[in-house]
C-alpha positions in Angstrom: -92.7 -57.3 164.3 -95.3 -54.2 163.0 -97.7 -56.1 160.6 -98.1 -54.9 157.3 -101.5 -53.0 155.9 -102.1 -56.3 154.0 -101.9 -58.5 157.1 -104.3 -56.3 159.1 -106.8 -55.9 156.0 -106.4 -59.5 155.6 -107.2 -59.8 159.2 -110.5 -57.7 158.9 -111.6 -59.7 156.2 -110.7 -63.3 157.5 -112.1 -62.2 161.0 -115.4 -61.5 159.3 -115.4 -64.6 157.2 -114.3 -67.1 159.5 -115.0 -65.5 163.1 -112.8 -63.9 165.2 -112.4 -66.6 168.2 -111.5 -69.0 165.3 -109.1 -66.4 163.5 -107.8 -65.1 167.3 -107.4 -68.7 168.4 -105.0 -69.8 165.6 -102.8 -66.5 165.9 -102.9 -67.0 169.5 -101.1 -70.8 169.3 -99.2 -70.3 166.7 -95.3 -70.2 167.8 -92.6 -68.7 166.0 -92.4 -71.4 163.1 -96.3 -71.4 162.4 -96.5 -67.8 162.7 -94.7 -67.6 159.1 -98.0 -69.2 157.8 -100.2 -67.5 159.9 -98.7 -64.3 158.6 -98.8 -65.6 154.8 -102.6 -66.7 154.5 -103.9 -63.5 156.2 -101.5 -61.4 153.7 -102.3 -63.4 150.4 -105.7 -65.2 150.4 -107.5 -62.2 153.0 -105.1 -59.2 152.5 -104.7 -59.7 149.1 -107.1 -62.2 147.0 -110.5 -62.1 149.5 -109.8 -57.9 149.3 -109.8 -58.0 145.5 -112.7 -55.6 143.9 -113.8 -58.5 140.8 -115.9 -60.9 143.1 -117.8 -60.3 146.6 -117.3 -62.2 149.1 -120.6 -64.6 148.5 -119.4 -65.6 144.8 -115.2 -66.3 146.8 -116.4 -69.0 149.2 -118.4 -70.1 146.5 -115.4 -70.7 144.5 -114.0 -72.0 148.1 -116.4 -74.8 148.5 -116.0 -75.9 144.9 -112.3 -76.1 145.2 -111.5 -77.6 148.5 -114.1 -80.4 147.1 -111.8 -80.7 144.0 -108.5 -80.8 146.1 -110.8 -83.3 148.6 -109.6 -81.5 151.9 -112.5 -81.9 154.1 -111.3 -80.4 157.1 -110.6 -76.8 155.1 -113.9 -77.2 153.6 -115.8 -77.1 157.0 -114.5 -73.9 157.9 -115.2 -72.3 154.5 -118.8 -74.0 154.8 -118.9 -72.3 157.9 -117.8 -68.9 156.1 -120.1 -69.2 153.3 -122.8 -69.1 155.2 -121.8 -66.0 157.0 -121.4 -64.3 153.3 -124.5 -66.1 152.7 -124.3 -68.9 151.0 -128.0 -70.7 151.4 -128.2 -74.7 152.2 -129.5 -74.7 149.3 -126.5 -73.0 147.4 -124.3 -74.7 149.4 -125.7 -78.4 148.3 -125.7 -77.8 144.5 -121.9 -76.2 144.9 -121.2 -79.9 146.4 -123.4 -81.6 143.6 -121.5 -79.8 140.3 -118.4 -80.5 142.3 -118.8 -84.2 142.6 -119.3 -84.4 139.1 -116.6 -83.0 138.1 -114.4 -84.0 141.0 -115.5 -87.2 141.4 -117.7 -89.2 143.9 -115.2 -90.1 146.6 -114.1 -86.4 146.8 -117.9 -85.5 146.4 -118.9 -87.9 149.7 -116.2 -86.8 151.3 -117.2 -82.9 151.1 -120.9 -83.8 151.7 -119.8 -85.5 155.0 -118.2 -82.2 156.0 -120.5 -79.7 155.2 -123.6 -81.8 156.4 -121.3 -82.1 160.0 -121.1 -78.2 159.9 -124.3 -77.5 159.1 -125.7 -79.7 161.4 -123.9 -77.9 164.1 -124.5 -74.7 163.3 -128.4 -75.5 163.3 -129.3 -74.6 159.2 -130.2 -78.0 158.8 -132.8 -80.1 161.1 -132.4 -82.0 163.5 -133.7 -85.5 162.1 -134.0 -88.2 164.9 
């Protein structure tokens, strides 16, 4: 099946966000029935909402952080922690996101996005290494 010009600017945009061993990966395991969703997030949140003109891409996984702490779905927020810091998103940024979140999210959905992004930002070296 041809992919649409949505899919493949979606697929730009998520390749750049995300990385395109991660983005390649999931396309590349994806069998007929998870292909459907494959094909839907790279149309609507890349092709269509990450594409839109009114924010940049900084300000979006912004928004990304904040929300995935709201809906408390950890293992979404560490690959949009990883993605805001390629739009750049500082530590710093990225820790008072976490902090207006919790309050108005709660603390369990708070420590539970603070786990995640300190385990991704561990790994990808923007925090020290404390022993």
């Amino acid at each position: 099946m041809a992919e649409s010009e949505q899919f493949e600017k979606g697929l730009e945009v998520r390749r750049a966000v995300l990385g395109a061993a991660y983005v390649d990966g999931s396309l590349a395991k994806a069998d007929d029935f998870m292909m459907a969703f494959q094909r839907i997030t790279t149309e609507w949140c890349w092709g269509y909402a990450w594409t839109r003109d009114g924010l940049d891409r900084k300000t979006r996984s912004m928004l990304n952080l904040a929300m995935l702490t709201a809906l408390s779905k950890p293992a979404e927020l560490k690959l949009h922690v990883k993605g805001a810091l390629a739009n750049g998103v500082s530590v710093e940024e990225i820790k008072e996101i976490l902090l207006h979140a919790t309050v108005y999210c709660g603390i369990p959905a708070g420590l539970e996005a603070f786990k995640a992004a300190h385990e991704v930002l561990k790994a990808e070296g923007a925090l020290p290494d404390e022993t």
